[in-house]
C-alpha positions as CSV (number, residue, x, y, z in Angstrom):
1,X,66.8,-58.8,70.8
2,X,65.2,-58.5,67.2
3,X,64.5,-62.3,65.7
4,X,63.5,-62.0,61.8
5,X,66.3,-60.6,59.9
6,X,63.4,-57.4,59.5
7,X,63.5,-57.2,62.8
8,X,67.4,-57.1,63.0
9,X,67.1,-54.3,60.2
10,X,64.5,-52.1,61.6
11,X,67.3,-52.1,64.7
12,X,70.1,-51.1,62.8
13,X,67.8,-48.2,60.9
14,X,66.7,-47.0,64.5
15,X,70.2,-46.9,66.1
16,X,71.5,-44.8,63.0
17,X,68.5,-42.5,62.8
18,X,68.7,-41.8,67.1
19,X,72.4,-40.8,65.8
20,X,71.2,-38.1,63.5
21,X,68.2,-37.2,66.0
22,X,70.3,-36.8,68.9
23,X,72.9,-34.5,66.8
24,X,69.4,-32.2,65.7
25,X,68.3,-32.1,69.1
26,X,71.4,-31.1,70.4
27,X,71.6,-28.4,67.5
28,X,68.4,-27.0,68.3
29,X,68.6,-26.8,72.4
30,X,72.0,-25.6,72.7
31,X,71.4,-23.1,70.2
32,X,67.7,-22.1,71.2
33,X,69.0,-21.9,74.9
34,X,72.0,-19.8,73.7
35,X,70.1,-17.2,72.0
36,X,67.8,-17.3,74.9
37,X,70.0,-16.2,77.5
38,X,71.5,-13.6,75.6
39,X,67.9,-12.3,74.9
40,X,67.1,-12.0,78.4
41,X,70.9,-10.9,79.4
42,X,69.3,-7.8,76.5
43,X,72.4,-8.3,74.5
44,X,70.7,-7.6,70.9
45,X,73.8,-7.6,68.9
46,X,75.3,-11.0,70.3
47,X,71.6,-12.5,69.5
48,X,71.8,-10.6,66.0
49,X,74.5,-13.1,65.0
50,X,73.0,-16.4,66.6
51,X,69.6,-15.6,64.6
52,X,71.1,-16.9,61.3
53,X,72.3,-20.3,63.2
54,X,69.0,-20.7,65.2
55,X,67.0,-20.6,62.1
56,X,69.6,-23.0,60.2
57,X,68.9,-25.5,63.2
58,X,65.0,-25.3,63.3
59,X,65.2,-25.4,59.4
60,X,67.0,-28.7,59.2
61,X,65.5,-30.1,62.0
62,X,61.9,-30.1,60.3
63,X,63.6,-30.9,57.2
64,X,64.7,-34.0,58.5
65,X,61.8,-34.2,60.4
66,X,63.3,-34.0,64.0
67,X,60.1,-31.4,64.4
68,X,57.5,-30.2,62.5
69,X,57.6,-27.5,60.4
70,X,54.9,-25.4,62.3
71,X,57.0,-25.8,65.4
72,X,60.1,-24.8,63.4
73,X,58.0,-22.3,62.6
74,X,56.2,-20.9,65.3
75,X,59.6,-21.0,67.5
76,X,61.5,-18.7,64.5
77,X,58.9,-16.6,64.8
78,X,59.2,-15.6,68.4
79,X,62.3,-15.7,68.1
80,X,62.0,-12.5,66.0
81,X,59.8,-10.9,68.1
82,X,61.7,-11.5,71.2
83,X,64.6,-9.9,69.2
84,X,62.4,-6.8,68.2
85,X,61.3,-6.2,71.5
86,X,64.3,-5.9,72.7
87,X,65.0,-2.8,69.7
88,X,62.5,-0.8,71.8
């Protein structure tokens, strides 16, 4: 347990900010893993609609800095691709 009244602070901070981080994460995963399986289950028009919340996730969780903002990047990006192949 945290001595110096710092210390005691820097705990508080930490306990709200895993709060917030956990809520991104779980925003992210379920949603990634969501759009996922309907990907590979080829269902293009279910995975149409996730698209906007997927990118609303990733966008927020760089924002916030859950991730970085490549990674939120790179992973919208194949997300779109993953979506356009499954237009052919």
């Amino acid at each position: 347990m945290p001595i110096t009244s710092s210390a005691k602070k820097a705990l508080r901070a930490s306990t709200k900010k895993r709060v917030f981080n956990a809520r991104s994460k779980k925003s992210v995963d379920v949603t990634l893993h969501d759009f996922r399986k309907l990907v590979v289950g080829k269902d293009r028009s279910g995975a149409e609609k996730l698209m906007p919340g997927l990118f609303q996730a990733l966008d927020k969780a760089a924002k916030t800095g859950y991730i970085k903002a490549n990674a939120a990047a790179r992973l919208k990006s194949r997300a779109a691709a993953s979506l356009a192949k499954l237009a052919k």
